[in-house]
C-alpha positions in Angstrom: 90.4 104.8 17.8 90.8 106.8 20.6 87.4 106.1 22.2 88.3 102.2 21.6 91.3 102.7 23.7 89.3 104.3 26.5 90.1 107.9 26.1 87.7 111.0 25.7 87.4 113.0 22.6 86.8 116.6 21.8 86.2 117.8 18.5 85.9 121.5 16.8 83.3 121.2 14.0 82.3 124.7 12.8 80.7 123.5 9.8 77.1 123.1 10.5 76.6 120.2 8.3 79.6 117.9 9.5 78.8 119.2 13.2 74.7 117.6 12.8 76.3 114.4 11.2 79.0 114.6 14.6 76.0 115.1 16.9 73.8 112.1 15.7 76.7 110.2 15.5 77.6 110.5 19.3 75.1 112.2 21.2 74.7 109.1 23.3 78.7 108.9 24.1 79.4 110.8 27.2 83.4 110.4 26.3 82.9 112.9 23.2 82.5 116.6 23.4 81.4 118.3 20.5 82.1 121.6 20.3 80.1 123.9 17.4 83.0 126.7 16.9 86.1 127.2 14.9 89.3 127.4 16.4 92.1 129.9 16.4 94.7 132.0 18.7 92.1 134.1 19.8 88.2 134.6 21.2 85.9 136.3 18.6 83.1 135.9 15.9 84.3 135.4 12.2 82.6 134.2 9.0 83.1 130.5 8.2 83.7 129.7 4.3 81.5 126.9 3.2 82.7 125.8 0.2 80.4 123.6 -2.2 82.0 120.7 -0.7 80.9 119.3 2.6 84.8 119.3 4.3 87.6 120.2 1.8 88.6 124.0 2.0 86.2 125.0 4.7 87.7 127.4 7.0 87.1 130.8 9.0 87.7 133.9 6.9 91.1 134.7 8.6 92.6 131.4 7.9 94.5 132.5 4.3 94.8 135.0 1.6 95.4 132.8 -1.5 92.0 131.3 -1.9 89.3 132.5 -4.5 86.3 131.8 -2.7 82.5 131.3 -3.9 80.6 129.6 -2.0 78.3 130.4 1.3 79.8 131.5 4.7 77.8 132.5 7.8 79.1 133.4 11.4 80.4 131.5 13.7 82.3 131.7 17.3 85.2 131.3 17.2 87.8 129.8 20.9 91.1 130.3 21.3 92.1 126.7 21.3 95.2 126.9 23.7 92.7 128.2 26.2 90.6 125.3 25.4 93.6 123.2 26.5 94.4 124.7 29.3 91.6 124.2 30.7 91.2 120.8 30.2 94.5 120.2 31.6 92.8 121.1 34.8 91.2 117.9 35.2 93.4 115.6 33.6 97.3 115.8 33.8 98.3 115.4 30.1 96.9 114.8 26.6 97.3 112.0 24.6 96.5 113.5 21.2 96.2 116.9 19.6 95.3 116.7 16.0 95.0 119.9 14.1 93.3 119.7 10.5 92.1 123.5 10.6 93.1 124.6 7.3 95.1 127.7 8.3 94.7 128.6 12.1 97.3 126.3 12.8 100.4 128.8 12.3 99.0 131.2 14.7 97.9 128.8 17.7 100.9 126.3 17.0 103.0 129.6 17.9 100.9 129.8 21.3 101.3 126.1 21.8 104.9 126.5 21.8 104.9 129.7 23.8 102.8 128.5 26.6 105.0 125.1 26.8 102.0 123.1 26.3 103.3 120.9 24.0 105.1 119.4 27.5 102.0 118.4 28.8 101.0 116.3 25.0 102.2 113.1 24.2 101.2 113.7 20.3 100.9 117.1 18.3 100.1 115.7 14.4 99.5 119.1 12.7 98.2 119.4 9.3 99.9 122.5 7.5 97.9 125.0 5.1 100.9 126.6 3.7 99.2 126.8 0.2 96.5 129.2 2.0 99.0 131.8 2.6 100.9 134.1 0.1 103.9 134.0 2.9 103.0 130.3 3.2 106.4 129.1 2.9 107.8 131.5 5.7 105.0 130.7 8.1 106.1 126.9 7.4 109.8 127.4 8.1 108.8 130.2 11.0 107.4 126.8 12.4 109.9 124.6 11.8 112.8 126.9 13.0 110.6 127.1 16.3 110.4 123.1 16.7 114.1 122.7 16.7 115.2 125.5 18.5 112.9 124.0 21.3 114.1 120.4 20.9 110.1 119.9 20.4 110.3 116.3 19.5 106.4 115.7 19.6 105.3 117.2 16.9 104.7 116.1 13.1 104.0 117.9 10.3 103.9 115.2 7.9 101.3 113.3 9.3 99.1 112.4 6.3 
């Protein structure tokens, strides 16, 4: 949708089979940027979880301690995504959309979203929480929801699905 409207498009794909079907897809479409890591708060390596399904419950290792995992994993690199934003807000003065569907990262790099004031410079923050991931999931939840408010951060929705 947001190619349609003219925009460009960067997308995280660490999974190596949704990232070949990403590639094919758009190779020829100099508005999207594919990017072959996982994102988190942090630069680093980490094993990515590849669960028998192609997309649901795939995530990096540190993303959550209430999972019973059995399926492959093998390294990936891993960007600290508010870097990531940072820099593109070097060529372009805002961002339309952030949409975060990284099944357990979000906690720590919505927390350096907030600190950094980026959110100021994004029209649209739709975050989908992985509370279930998390034996403290609850806490991280209302950690991030006691952050919103007390910020008056008005652009962001948990609920978005």
């Amino acid at each position: 949708m947001i190619l349609h409207c003219g925009g460009r498009v960067h997308c995280f794909e660490p999974n190596i089979i949704l990232n070949v079907i990403l590639q094919n897809k758009y190779q020829n479409n100099p508005d999207v940027t594919i990017n072959n890591v996982a994102v988190s708060d942090k630069n680093t390596t980490t094993r990515f979880l590849l669960n028998s399904s192609v997309s649901q419950i795939n995530r990096i290792s540190e993303s959550g301690d209430n999972y019973d995992y059995y399926g492959e994993s093998y390294e990936v690199s891993v960007i600290d995504l508010t870097t990531y934003i940072e820099d593109v807000l070097k060529e372009s003065e805002s961002i339309y959309l952030l949409k975060m569907d990284i099944e357990g990262a979000e906690f720590e790099i919505m927390d350096k979203i907030i600190a950094k004031k980026l959110y100021e410079k994004i029209t649209y923050i739709v975050c989908e929480t992985h509370e279930s991931f998390f034996k403290d999931g609850d806490e991280k939840l209302k950690k991030l929801k006691d952050q919103l408010s007390a910020h008056q951060i008005e652009n962001v929705f948990l609920d978005w699905i």
